[in-house]
VOPAGU-2260 file (C-alpha; in pm, 1 decimal, decimal comma):
REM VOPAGU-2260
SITE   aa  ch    i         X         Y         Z
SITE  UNK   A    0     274,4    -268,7    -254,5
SITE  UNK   A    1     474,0    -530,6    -500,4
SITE  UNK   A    2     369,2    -494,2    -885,1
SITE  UNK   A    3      63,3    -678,5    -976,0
SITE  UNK   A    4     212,7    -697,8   -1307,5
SITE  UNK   A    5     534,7    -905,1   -1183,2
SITE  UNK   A    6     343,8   -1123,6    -998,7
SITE  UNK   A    7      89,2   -1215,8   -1253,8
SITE  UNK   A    8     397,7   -1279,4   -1527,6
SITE  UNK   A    9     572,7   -1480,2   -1270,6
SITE  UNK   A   10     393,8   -1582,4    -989,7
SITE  UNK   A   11     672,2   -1839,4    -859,9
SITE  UNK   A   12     921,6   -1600,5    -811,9
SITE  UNK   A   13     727,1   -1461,7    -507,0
SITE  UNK   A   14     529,9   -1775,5    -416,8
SITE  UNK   A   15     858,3   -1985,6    -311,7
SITE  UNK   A   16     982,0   -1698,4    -102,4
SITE  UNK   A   17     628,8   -1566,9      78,2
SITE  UNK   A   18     632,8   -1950,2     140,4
SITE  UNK   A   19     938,5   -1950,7     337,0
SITE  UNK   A   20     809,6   -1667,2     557,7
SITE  UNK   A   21     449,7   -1822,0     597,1
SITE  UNK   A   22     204,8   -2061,3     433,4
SITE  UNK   A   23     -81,1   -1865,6     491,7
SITE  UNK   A   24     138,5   -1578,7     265,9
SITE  UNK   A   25     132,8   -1785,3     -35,6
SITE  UNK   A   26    -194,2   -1856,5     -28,2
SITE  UNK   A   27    -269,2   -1481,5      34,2
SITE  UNK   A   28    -117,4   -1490,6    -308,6
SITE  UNK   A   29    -296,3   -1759,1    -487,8
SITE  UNK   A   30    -617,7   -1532,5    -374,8
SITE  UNK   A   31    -479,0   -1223,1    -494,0
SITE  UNK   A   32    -393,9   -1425,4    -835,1
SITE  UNK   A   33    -770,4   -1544,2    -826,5
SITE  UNK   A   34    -894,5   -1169,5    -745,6
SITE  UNK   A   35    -691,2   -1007,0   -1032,9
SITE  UNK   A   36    -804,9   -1364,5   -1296,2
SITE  UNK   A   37   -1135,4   -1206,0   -1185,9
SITE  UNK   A   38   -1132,9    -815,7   -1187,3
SITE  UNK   A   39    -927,0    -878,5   -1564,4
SITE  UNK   A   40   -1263,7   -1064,3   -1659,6
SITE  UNK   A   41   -1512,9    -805,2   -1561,9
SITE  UNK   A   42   -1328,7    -531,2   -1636,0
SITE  UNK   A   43   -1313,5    -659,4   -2021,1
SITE  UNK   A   44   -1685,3    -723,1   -1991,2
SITE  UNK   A   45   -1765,4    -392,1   -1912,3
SITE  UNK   A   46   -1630,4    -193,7   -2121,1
SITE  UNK   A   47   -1761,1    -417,9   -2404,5
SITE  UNK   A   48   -2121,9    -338,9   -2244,5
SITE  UNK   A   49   -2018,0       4,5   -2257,4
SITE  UNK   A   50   -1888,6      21,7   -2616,2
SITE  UNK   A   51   -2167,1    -176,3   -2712,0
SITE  UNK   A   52   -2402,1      54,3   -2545,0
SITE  UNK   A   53   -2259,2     338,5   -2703,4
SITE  UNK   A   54   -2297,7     177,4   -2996,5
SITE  UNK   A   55   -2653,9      81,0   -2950,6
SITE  UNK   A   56   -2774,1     489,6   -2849,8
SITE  UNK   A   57   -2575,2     590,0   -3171,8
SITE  UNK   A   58   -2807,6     330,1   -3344,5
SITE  UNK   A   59   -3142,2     383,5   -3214,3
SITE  UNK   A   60   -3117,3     780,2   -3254,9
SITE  UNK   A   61   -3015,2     684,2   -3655,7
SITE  UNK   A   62   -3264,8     410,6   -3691,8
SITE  UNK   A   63   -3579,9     443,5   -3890,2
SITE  UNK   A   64   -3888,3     431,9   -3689,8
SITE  UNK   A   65   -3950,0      54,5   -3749,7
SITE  UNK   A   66   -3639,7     -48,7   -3637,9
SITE  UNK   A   67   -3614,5     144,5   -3286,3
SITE  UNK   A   68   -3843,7     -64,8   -3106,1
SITE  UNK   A   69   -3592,1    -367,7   -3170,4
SITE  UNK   A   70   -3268,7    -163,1   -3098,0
SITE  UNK   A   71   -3429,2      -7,8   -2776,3
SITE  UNK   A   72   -3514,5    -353,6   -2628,0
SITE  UNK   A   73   -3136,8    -479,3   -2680,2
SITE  UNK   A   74   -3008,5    -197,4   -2560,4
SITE  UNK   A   75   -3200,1    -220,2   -2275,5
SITE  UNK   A   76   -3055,6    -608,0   -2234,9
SITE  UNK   A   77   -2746,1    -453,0   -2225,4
SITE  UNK   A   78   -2774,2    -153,6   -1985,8
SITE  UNK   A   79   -2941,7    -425,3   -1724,8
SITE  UNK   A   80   -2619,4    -665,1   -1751,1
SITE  UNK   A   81   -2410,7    -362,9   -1657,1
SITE  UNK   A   82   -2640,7    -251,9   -1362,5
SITE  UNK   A   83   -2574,1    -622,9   -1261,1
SITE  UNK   A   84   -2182,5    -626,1   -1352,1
SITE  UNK   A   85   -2071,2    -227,8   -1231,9
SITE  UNK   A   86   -2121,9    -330,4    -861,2
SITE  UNK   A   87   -1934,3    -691,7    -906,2
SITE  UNK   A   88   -1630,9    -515,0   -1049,8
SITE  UNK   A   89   -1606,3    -246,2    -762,5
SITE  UNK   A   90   -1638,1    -527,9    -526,7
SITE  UNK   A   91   -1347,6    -703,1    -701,5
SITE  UNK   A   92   -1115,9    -379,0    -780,1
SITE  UNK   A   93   -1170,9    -343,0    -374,0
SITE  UNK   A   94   -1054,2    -719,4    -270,5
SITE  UNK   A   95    -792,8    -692,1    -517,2
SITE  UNK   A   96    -651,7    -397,7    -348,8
SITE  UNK   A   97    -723,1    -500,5     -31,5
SITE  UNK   A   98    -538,2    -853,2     -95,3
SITE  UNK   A   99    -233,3    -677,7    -295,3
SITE  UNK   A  100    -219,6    -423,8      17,0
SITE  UNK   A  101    -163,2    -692,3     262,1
SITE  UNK   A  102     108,8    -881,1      69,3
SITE  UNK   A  103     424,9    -808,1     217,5
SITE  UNK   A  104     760,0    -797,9      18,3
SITE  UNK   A  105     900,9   -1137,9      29,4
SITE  UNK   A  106    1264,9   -1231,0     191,7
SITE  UNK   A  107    1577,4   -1239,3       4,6
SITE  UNK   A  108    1716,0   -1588,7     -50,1
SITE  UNK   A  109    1960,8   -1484,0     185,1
SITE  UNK   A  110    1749,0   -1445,2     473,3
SITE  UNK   A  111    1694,9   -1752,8     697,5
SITE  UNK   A  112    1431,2   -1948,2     779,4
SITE  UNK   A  113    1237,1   -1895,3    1086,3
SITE  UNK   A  114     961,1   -1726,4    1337,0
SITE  UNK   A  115    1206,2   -1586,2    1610,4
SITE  UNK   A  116    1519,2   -1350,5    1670,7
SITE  UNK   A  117    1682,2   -1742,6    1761,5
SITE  UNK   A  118    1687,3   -1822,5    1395,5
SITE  UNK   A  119    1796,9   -1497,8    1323,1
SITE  UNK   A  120    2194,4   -1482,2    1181,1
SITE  UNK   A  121    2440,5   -1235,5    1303,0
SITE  UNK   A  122    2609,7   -1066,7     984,7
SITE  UNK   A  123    2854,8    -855,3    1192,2
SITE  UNK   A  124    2928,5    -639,0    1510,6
SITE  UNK   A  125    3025,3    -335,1    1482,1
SITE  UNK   A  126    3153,9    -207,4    1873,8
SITE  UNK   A  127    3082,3    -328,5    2173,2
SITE  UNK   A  128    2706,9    -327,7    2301,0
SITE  UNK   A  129    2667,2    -145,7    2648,1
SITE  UNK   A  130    2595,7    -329,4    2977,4
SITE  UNK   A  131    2368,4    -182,6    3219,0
SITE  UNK   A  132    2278,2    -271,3    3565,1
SITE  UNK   A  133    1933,1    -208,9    3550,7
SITE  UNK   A  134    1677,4    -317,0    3281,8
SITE  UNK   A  135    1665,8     -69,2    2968,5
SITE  UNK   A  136    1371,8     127,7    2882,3
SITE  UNK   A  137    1302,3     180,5    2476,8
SITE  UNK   A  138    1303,1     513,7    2308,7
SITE  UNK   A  139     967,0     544,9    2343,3
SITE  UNK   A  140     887,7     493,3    2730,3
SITE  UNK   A  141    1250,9     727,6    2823,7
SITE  UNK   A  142    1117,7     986,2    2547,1
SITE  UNK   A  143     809,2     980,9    2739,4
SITE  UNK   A  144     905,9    1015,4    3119,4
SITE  UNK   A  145    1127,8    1247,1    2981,7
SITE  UNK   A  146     811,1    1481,5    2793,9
SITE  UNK   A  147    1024,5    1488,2    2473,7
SITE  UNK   A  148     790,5    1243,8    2273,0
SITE  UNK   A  149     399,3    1289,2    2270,9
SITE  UNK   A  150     237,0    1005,8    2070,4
SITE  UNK   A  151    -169,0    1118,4    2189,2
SITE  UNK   A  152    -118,4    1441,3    2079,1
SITE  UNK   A  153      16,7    1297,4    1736,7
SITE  UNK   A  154    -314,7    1012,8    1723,5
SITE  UNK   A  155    -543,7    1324,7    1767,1
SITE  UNK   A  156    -374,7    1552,7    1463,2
SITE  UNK   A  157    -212,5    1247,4    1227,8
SITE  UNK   A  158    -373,7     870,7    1325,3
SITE  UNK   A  159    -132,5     654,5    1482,4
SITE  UNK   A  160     227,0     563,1    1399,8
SITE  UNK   A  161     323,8     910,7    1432,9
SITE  UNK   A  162     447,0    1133,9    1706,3
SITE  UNK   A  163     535,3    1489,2    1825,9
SITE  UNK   A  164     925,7    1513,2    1872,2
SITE  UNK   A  165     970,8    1817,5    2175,4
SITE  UNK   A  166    1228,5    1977,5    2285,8
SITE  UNK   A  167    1563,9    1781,2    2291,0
SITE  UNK   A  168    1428,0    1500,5    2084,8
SITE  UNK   A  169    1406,5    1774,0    1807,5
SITE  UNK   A  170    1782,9    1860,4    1880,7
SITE  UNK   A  171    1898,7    1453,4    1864,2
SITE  UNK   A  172    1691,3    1444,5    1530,3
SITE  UNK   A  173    1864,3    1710,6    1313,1
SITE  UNK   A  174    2189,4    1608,2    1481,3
SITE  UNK   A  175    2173,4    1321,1    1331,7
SITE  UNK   A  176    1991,6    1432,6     984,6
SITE  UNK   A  177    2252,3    1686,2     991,1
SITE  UNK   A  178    2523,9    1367,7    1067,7
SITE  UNK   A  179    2438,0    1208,0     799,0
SITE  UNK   A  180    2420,3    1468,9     550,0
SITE  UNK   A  181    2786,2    1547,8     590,0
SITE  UNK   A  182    2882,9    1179,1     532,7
SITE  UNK   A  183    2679,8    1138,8     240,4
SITE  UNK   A  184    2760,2    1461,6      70,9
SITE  UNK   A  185    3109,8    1375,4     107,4
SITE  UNK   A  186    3053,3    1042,1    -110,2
SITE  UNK   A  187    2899,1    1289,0    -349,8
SITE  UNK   A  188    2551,0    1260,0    -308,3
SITE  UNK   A  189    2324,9    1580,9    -314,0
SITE  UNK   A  190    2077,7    1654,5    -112,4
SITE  UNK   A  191    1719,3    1696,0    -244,0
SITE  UNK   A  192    1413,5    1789,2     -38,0
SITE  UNK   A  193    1081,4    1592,8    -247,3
SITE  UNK   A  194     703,9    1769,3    -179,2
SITE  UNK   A  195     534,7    1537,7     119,7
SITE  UNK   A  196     183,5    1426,7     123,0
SITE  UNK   A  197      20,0    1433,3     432,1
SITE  UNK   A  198    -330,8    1362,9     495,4
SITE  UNK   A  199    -597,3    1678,3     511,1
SITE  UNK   A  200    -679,3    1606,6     820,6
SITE  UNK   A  201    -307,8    1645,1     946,4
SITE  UNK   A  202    -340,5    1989,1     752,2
SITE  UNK   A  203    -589,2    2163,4     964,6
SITE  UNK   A  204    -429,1    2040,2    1307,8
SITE  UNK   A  205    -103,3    2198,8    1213,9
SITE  UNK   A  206    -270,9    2503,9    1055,9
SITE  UNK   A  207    -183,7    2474,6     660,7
SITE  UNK   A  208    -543,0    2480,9     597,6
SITE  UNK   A  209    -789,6    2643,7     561,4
């Protein structure tokens, strides 16, 4: 998700470049821009309601008993405004996220212009790309036919985007973690293994909880 903050300081910076990747991106931002204008506004007029409500109960519990009748009915102004305002700035904390969660990161300047792999510029080669005789399947249909990849399994236990690696899939994997552990290490960089967050639900289907 790109930093609300950045964008709000400087909204051109990422305006000019969503632009180049789609019209419909920068005016994704102009909404977002709109959405946070809006969730600043009532999110400052709540917690003056609050304060001010605070303020109020303090008041009426100190009051003498001539005054409390007076107190009690602005306080009472003020709780209803914030019965009417709470729900408007959950609604607006949710399209804000929802519209900053959807903005993707924009291009480099170096990136060119276009919709297809044709406007698409080749930086480099690096070896000589195999020819085949036949039409090549992806790494997902051969890891299929082959029972080394299970992707329903995976939707069941994790939601999509995920899959089970089986057998020699599992063996090409830490081949190449392993691969590039020994190049990096020897450019001096050191390994770390960070704590993963997985959903609960992927918990119970590989048995970490209960």
């Amino acid at each position: 998700m790109l930093d609300l903050k950045a964008i709000r300081e400087d909204p051109e910076r990422f305006r000019d470049p969503l632009a180049r990747r789609s019209e419909a991106l920068a005016a994704d931002l102009d909404r977002l821009l709109d959405a946070d204008r809006r969730w600043r506004e009532l999110t400052t007029r709540v917690e003056e309601l609050r304060a001010e409500q605070n303020r109020g109960s303090k008041a009426v519990g100190e009051a003498p008993a001539e005054e409390r009748d007076r107190l009690i009915g602005e306080l009472r102004k003020v709780s209803e405004e914030l019965r009417k305002l709470e729900p408007e700035l959950t609604a607006a904390e949710e399209e804000l996220h929802e519209l900053a969660s959807r903005l993707p990161n924009p291009p480099h300047e170096s990136v060119p212009e276009g919709e297809t792999d044709e406007e698409n510029e080749l930086v480099r080669e690096v070896g000589t790309p195999p020819s085949f005789p036949f039409e090549p399947k992806d790494h997902v249909a051969l890891g299929q036919a082959l029972g080394v990849i299970d992707l329903e399994r995976a939707a069941r236990t994790s939601g999509t985007r995920f899959a089970y690696l089986v057998g020699g899939a599992v063996w090409v994997q830490w081949a190449l973690v392993r691969y590039c552990l020994d190049v990096l290490t020897a450019k001096g960089f050191v390994p770390v293994v960070p704590p993963v967050l997985v959903r609960e639900d992927a918990m119970y289907g590989t048995g970490f909880l209960p």
